[in-house]
NUROFI-531150 format. One record per atom (N, C-alpha, C, CB): residue number from 1; residue in one letter; chain; atom name; x negated, y negated, z. Coordinates in steps of 0.05 Angstrom, whole numbers, plus 5000, padded with zeros to 4 digits. Glycine has a CB too. Example, Ala and Ser with C-alpha at 12.3 -4.5 7.8 and 13.67 -1.06 7.14 Angstrom:
   nr  rest  kette  atom     x     y     z
    1     A      A     N  4736  5114  5156
    1     A      A    CA  4754  5090  5156
    1     A      A     C  4736  5066  5156
    1     A      A    CB  4774  5089  5181
    2     S      A     N  4743  5045  5142
    2     S      A    CA  4727  5021  5143
    2     S      A     C  4742  4999  5157
    2     S      A    CB  4718  5012  5114
// end
This chain:
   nr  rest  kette  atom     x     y     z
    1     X      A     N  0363  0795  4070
    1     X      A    CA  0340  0778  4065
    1     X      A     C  0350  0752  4053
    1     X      A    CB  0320  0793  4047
    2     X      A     N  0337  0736  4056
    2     X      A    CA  0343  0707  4049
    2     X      A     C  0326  0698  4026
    2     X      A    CB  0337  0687  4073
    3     X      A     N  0341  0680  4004
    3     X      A    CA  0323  0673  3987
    3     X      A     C  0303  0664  3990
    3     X      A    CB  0329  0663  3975
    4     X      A     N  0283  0650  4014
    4     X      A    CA  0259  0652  4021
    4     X      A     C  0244  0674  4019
    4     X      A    CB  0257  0647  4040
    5     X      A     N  0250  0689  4034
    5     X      A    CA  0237  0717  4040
    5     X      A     C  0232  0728  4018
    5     X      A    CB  0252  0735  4056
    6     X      A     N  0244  0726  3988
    6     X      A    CA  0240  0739  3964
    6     X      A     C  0230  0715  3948
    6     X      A    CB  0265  0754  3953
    7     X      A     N  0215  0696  3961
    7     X      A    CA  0205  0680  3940
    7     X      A     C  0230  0669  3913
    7     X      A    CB  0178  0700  3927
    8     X      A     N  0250  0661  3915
    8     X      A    CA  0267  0649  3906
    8     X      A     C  0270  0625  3901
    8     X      A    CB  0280  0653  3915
    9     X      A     N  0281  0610  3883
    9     X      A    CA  0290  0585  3879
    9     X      A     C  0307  0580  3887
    9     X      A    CB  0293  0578  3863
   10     X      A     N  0308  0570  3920
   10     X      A    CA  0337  0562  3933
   10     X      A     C  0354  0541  3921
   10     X      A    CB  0333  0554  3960
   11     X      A     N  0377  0541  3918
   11     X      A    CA  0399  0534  3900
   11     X      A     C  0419  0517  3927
   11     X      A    CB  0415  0566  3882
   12     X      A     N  0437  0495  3922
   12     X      A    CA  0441  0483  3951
   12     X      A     C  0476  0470  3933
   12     X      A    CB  0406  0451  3967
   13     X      A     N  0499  0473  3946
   13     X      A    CA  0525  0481  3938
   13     X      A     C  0534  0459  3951
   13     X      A    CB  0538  0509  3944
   14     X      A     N  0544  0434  3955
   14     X      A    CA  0550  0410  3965
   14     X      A     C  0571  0415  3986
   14     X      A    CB  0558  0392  3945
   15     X      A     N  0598  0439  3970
   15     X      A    CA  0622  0442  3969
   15     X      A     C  0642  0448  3953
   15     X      A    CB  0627  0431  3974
   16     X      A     N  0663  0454  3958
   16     X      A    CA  0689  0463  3936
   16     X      A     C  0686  0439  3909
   16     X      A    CB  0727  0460  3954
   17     X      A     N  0681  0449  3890
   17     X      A    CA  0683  0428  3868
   17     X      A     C  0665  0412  3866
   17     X      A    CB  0704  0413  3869
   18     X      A     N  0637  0420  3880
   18     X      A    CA  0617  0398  3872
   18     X      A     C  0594  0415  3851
   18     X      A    CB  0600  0383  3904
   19     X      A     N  0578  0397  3844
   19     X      A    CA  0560  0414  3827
   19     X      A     C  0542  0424  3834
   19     X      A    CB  0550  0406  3810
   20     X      A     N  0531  0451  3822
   20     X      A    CA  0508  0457  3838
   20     X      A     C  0471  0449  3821
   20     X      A    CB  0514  0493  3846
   21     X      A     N  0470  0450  3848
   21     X      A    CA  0447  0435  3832
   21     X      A     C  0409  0456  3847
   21     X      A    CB  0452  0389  3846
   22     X      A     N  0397  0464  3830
   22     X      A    CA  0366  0478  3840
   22     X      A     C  0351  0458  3855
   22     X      A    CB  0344  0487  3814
   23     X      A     N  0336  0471  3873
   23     X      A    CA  0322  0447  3886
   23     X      A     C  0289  0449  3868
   23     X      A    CB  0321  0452  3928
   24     X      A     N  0281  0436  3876
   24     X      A    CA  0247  0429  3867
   24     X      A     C  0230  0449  3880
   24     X      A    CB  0233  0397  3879
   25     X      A     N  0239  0464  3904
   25     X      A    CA  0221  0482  3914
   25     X      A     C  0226  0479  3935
   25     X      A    CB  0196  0482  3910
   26     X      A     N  0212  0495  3957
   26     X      A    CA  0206  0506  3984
   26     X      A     C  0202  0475  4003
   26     X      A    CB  0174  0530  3983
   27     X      A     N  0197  0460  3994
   27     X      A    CA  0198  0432  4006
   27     X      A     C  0226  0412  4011
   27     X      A    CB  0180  0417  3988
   28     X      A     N  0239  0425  3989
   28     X      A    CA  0257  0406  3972
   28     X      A     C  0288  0425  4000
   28     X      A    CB  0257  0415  3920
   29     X      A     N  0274  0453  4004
   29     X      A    CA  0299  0463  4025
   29     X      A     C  0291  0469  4048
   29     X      A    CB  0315  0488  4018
   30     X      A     N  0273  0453  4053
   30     X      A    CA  0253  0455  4091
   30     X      A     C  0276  0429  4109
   30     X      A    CB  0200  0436  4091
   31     X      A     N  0280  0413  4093
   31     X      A    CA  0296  0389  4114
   31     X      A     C  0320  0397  4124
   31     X      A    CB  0304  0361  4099
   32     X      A     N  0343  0400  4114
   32     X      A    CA  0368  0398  4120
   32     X      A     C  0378  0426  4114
   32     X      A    CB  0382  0375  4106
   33     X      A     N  0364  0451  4114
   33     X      A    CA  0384  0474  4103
   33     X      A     C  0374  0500  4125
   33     X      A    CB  0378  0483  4062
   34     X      A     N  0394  0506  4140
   34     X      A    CA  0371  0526  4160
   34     X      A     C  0395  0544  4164
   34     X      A    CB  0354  0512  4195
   35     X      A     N  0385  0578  4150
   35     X      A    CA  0403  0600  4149
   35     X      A     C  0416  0605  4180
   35     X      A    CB  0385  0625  4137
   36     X      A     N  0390  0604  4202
   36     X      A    CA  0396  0618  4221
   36     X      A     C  0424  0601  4235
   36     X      A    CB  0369  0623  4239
   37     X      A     N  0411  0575  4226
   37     X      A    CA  0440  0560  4252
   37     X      A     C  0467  0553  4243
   37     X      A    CB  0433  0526  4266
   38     X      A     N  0467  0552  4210
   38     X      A    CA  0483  0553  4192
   38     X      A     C  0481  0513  4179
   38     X      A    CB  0514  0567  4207
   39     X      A     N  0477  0499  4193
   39     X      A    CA  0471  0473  4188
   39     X      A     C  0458  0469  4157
   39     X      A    CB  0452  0465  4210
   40     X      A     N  0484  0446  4147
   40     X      A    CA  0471  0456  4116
   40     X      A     C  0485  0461  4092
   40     X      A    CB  0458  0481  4119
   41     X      A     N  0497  0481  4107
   41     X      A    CA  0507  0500  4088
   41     X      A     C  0547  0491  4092
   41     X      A    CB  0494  0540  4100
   42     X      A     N  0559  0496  4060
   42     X      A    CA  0589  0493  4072
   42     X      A     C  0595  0520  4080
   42     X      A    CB  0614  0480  4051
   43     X      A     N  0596  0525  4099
   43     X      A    CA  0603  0541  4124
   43     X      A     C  0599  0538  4150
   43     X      A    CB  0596  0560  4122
   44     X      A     N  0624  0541  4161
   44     X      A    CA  0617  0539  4192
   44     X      A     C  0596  0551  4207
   44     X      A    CB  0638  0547  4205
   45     X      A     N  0593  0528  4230
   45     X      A    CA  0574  0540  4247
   45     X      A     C  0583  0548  4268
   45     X      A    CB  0554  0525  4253
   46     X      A     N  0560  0566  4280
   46     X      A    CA  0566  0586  4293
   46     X      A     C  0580  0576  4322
   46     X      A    CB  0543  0602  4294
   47     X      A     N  0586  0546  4330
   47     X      A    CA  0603  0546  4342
   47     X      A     C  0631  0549  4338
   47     X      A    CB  0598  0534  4349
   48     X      A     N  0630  0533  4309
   48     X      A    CA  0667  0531  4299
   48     X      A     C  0672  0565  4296
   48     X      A    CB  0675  0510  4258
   49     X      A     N  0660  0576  4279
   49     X      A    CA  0661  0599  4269
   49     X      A     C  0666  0620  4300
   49     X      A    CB  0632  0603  4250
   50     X      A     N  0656  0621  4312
   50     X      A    CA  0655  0645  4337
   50     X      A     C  0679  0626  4368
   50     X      A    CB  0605  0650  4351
   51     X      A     N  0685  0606  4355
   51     X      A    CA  0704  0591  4380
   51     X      A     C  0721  0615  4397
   51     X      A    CB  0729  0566  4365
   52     X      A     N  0736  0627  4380
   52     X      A    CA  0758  0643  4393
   52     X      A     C  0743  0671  4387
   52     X      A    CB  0792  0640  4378
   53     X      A     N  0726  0680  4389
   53     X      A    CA  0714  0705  4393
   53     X      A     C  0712  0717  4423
   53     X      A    CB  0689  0701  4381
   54     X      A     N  0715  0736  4422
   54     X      A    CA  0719  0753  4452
   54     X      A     C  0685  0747  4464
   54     X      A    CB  0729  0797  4448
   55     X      A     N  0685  0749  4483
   55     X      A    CA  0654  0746  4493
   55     X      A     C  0633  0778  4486
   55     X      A    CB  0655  0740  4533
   56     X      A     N  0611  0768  4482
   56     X      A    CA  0606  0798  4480
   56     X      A     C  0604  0819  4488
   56     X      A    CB  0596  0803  4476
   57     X      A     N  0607  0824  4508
   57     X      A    CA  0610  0861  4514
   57     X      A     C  0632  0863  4511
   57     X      A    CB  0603  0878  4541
   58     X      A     N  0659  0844  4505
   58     X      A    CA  0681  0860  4491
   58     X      A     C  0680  0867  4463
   58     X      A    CB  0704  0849  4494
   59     X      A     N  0669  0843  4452
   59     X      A    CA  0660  0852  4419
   59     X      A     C  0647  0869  4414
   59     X      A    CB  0648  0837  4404
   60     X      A     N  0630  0884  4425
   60     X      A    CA  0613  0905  4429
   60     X      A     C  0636  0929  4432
   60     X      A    CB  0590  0899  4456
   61     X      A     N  0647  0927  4445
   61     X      A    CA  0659  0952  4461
   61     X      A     C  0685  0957  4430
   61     X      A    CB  0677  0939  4505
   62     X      A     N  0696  0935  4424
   62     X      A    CA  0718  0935  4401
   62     X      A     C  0699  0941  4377
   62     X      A    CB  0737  0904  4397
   63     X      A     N  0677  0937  4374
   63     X      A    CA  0662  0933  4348
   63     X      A     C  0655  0976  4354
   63     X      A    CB  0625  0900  4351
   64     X      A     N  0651  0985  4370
   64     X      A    CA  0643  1017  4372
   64     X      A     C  0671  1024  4374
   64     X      A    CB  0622  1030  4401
   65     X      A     N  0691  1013  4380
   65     X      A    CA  0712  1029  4384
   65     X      A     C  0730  1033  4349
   65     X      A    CB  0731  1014  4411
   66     X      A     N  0722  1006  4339
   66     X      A    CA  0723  1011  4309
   66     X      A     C  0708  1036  4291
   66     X      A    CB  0712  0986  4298
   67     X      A     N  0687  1038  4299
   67     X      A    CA  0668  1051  4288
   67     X      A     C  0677  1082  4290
   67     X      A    CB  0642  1044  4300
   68     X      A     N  0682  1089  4319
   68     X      A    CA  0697  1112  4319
   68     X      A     C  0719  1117  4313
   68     X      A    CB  0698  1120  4335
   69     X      A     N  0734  1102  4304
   69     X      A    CA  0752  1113  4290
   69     X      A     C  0751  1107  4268
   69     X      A    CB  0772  1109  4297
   70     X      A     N  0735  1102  4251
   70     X      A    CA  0724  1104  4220
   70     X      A     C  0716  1132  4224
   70     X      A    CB  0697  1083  4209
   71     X      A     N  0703  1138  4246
   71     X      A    CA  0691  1166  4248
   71     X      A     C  0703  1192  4251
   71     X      A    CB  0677  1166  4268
   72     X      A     N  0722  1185  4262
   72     X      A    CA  0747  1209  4276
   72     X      A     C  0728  1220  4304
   72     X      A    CB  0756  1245  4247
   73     X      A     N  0721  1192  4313
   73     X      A    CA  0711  1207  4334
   73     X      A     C  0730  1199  4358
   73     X      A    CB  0679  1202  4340
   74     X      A     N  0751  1177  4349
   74     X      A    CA  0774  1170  4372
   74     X      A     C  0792  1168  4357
   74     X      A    CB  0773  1147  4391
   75     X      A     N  0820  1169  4374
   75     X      A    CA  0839  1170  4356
   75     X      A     C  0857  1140  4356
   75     X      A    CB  0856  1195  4363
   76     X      A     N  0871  1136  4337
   76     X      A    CA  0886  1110  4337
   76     X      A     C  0904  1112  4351
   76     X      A    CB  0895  1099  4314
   77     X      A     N  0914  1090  4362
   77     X      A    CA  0941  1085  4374
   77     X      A     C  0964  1084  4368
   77     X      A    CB  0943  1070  4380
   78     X      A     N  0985  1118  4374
   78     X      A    CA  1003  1124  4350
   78     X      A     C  1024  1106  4345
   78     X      A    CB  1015  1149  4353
   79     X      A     N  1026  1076  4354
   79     X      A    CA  1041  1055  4362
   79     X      A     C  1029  1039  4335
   79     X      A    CB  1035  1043  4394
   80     X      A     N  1006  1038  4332
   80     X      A    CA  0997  1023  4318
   80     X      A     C  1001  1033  4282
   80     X      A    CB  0971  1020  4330
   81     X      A     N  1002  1004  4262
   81     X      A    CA  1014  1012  4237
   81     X      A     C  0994  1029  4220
   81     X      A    CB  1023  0989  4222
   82     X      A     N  0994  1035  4198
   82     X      A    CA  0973  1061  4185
   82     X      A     C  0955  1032  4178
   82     X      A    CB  0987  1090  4151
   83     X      A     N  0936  1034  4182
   83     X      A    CA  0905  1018  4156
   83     X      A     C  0895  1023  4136
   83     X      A    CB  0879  1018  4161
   84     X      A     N  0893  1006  4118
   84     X      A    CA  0885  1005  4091
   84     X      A     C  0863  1011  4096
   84     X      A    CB  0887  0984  4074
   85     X      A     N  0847  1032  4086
   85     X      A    CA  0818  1043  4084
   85     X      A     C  0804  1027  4080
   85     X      A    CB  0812  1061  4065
   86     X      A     N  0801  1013  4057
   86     X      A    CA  0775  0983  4049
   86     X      A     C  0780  0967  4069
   86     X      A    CB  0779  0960  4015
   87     X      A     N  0807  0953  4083
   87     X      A    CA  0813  0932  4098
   87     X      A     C  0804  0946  4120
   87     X      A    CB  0840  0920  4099
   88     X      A     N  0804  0964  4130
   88     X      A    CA  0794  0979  4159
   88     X      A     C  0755  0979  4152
   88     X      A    CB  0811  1023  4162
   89     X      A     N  0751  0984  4132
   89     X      A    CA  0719  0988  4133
   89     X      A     C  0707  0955  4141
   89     X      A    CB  0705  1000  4098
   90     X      A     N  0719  0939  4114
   90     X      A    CA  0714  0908  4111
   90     X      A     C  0713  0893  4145
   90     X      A    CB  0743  0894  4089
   91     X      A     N  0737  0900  4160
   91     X      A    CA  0733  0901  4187
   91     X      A     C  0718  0905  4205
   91     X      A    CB  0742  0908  4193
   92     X      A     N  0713  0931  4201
   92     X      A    CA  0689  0937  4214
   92     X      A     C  0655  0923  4209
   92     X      A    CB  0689  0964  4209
   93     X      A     N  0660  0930  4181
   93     X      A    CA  0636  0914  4169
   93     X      A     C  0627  0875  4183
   93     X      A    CB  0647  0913  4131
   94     X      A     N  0658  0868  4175
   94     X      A    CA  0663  0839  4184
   94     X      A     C  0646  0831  4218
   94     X      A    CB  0703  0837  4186
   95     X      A     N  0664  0857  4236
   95     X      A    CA  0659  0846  4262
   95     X      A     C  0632  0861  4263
   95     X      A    CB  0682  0851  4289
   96     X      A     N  0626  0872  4257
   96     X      A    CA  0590  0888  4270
   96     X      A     C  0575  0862  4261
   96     X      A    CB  0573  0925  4248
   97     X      A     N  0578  0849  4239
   97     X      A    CA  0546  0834  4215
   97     X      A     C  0564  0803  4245
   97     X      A    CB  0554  0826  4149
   98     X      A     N  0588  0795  4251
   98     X      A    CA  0586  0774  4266
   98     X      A     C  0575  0779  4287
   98     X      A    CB  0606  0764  4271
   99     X      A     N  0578  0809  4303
   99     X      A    CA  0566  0809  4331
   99     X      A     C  0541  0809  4329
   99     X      A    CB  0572  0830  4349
  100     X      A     N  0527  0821  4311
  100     X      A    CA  0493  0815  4304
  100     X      A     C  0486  0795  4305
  100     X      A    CB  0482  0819  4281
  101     X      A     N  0505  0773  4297
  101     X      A    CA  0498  0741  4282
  101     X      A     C  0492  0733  4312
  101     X      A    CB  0530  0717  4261
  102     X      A     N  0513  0734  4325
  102     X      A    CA  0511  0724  4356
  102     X      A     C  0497  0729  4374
  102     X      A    CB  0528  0727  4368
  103     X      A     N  0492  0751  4368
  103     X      A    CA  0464  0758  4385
  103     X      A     C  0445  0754  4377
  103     X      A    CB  0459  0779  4392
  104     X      A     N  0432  0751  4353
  104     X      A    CA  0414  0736  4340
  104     X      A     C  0417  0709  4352
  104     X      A    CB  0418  0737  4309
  105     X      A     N  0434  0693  4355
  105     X      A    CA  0440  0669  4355
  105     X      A     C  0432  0660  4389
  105     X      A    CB  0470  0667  4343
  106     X      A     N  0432  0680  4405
  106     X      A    CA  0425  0688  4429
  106     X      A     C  0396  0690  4423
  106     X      A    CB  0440  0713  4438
  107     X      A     N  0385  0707  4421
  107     X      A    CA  0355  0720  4422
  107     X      A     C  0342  0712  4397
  107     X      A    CB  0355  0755  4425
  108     X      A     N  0342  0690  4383
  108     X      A    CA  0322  0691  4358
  108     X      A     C  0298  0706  4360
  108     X      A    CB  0313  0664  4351
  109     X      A     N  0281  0701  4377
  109     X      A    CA  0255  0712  4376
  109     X      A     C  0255  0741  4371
  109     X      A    CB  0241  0706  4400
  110     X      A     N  0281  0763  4376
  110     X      A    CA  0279  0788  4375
  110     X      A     C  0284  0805  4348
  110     X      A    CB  0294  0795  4393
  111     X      A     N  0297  0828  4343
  111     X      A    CA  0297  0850  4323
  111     X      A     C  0327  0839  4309
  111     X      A    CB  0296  0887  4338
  112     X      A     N  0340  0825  4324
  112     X      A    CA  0369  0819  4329
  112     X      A     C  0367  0801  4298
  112     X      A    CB  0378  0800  4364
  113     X      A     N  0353  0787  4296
  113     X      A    CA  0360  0763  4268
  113     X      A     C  0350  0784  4249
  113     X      A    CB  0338  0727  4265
  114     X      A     N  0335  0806  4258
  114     X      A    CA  0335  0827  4233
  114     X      A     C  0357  0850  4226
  114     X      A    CB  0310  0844  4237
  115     X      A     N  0373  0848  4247
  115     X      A    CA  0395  0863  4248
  115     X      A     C  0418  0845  4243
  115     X      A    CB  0398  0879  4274
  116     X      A     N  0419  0820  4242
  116     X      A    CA  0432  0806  4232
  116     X      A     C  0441  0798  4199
  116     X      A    CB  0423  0793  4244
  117     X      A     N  0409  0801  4189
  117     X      A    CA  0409  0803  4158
  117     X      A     C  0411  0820  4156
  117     X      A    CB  0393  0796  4142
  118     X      A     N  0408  0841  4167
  118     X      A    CA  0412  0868  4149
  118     X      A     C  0444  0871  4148
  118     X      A    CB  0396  0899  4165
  119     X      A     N  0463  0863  4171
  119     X      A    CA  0488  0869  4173
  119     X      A     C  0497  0850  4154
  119     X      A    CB  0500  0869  4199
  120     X      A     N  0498  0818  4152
  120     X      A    CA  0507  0810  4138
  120     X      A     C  0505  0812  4102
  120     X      A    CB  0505  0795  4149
  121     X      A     N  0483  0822  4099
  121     X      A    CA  0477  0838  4079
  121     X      A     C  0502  0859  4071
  121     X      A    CB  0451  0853  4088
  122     X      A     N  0499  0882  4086
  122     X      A    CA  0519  0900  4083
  122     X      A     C  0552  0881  4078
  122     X      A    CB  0517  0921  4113
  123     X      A     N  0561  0864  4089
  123     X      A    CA  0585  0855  4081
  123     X      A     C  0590  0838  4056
  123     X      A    CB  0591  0842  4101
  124     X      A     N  0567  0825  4051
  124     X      A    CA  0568  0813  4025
  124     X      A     C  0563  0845  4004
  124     X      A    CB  0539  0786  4024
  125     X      A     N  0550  0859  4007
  125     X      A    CA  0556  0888  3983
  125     X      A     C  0580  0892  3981
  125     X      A    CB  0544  0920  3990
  126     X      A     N  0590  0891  4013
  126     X      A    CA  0619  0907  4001
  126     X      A     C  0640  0889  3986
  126     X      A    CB  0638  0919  4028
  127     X      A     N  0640  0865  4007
  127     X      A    CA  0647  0852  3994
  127     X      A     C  0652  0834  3967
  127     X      A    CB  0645  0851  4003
  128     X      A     N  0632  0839  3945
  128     X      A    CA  0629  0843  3917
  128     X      A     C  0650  0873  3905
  128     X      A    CB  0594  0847  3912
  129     X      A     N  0648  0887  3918
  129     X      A    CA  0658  0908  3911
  129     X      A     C  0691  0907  3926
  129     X      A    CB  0638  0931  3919
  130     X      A     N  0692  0895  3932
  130     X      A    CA  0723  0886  3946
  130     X      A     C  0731  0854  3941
  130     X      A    CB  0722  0890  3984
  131     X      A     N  0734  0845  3915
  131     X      A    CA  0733  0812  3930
  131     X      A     C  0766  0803  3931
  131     X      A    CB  0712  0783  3905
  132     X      A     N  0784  0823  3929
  132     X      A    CA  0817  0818  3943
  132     X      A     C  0806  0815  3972
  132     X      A    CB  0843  0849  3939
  133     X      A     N  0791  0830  3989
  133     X      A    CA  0787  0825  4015
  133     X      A     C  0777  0796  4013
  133     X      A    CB  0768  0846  4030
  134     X      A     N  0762  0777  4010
  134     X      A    CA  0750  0757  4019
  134     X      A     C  0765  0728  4022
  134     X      A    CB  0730  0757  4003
  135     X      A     N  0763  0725  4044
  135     X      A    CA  0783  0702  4058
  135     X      A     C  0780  0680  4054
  135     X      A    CB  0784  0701  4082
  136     X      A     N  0748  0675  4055
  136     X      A    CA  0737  0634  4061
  136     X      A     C  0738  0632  4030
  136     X      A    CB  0694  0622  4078
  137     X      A     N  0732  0610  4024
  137     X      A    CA  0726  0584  4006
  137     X      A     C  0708  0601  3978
  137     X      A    CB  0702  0554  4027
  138     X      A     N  0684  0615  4001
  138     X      A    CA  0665  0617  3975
  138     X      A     C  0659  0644  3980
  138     X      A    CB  0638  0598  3972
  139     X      A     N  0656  0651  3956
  139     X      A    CA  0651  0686  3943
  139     X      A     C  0625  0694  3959
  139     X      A    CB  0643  0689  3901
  140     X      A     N  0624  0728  3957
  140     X      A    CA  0594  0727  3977
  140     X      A     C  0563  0726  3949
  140     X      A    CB  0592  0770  4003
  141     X      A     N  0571  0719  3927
  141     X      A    CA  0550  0711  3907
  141     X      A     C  0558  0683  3902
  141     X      A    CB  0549  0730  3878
  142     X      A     N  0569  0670  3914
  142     X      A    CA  0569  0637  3917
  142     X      A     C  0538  0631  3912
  142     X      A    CB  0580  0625  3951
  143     X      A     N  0531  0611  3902
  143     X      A    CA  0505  0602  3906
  143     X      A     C  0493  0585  3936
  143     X      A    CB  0503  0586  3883
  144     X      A     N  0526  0574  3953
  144     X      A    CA  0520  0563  3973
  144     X      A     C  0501  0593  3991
  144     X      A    CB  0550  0549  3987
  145     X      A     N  0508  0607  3988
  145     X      A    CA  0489  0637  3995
  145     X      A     C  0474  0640  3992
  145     X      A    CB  0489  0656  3990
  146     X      A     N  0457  0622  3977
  146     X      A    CA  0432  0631  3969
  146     X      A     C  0413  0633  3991
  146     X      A    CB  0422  0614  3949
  147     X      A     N  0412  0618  4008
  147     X      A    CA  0386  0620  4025
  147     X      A     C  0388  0638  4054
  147     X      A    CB  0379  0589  4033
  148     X      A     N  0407  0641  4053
  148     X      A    CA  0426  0675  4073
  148     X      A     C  0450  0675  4079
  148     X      A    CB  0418  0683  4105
  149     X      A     N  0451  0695  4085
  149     X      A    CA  0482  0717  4086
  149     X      A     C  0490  0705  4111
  149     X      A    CB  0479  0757  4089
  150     X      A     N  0478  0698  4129
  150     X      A    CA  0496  0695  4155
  150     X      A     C  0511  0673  4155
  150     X      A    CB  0482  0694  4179
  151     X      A     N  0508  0654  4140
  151     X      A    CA  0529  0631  4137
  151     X      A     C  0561  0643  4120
  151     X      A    CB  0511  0604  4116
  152     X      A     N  0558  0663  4102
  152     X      A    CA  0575  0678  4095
  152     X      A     C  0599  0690  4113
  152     X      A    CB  0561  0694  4085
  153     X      A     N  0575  0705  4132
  153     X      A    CA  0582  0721  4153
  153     X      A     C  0609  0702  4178
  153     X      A    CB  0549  0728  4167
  154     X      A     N  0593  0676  4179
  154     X      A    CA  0614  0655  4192
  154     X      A     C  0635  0657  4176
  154     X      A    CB  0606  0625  4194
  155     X      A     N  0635  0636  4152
  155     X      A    CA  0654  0637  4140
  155     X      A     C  0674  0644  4146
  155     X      A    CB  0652  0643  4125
  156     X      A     N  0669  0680  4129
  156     X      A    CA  0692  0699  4133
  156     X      A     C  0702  0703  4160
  156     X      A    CB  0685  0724  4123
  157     X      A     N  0687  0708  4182
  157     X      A    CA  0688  0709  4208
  157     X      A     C  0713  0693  4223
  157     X      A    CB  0663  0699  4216
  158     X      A     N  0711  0654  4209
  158     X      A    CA  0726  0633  4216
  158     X      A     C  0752  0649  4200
  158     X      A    CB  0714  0601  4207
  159     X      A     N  0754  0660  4182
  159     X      A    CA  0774  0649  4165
  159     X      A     C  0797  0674  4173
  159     X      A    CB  0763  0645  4131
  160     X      A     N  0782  0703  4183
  160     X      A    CA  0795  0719  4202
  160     X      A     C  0807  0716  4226
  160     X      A    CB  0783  0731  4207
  161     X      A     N  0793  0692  4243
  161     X      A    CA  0797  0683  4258
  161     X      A     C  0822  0671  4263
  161     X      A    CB  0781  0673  4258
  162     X      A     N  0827  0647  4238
  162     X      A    CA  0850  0629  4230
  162     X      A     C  0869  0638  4229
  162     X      A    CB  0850  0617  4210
  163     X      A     N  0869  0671  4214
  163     X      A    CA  0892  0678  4201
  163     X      A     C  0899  0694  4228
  163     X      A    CB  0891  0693  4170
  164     X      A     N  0892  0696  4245
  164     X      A    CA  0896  0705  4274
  164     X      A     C  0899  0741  4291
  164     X      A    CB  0923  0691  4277
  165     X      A     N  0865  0752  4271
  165     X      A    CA  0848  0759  4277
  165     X      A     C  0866  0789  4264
  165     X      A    CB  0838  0749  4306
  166     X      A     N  0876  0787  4241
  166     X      A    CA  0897  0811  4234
  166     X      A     C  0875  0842  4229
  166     X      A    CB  0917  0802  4200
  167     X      A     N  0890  0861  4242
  167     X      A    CA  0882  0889  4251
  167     X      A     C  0867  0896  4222
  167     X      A    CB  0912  0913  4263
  168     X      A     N  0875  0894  4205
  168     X      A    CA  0863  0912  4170
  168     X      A     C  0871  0929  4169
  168     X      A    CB  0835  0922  4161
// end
């Protein structure tokens, strides 16, 4: 959920080292700050952020094939090195809340921008509870966060990306 949605005092983060500053109200963050497209916010948008992303029905197909093997419902590749438990979840967590984002980003009108906050939700929890995992610029209780998670969700997304897309 977005600090709208809970009646909040959206809070607006310039950048690394700038000050933050409260806005006046619900007027004061209608112009220039919009969760869904990321515009606004210092975090990439969902073009920079998703550039080198597989198209989706492979991210789909990698994003379940993660999942089962969190599950033991497939097995790993005995080629491949052992995974850090938190870095394997954070992963998973990471790519499910981006493939949501994108398909949200696809279908606004649908369930998808609700499955979107809800996923990027889930990565900012863990991520508090993990913050050795977190890659970008700003923490997932940054205040640039205030008005939603899915600019978060880029972020980290880009910054996985950069470092050239490492297994966990």
């Amino acid at each position: 959920m977005t600090g709208r949605d809970h009646g909040c005092e959206p809070r607006r983060h310039a950048g690394p080292g700038a000050a933050v500053t409260a806005s006046a109200g619900p007027e004061a963050s209608e112009g220039n700050v919009d969760p869904g497209t990321g515009e606004g916010f210092d975090a990439p948008v969902p073009g920079q952020a998703y550039a080198n992303a597989p198209v989706l029905r492979r991210e789909m197909h990698e994003v379940l094939a993660l999942g089962a093997e969190r599950d033991g419902r497939q097995a790993r590749c005995l080629t491949a090195p052992p995974r850090d438990a938190a870095a394997a979840e954070r992963l998973l967590l990471l790519r499910r809340a981006a493939l949501m984002d994108r398909m949200a980003l696809d279908a606004p009108g649908t369930d998808a921008v609700g499955a979107a906050i809800r996923t990027a939700e889930e990565l900012v929890v863990y991520d508090r509870r993990h913050p050795e995992l977190v890659a970008g610029p700003h923490r997932p209780d940054s205040v640039e966060f205030d008005l939603g998670r899915r600019p978060y969700v880029r972020q980290e997304y880009a910054a996985w990306s950069a470092a050239g897309f490492p297994a966990g």
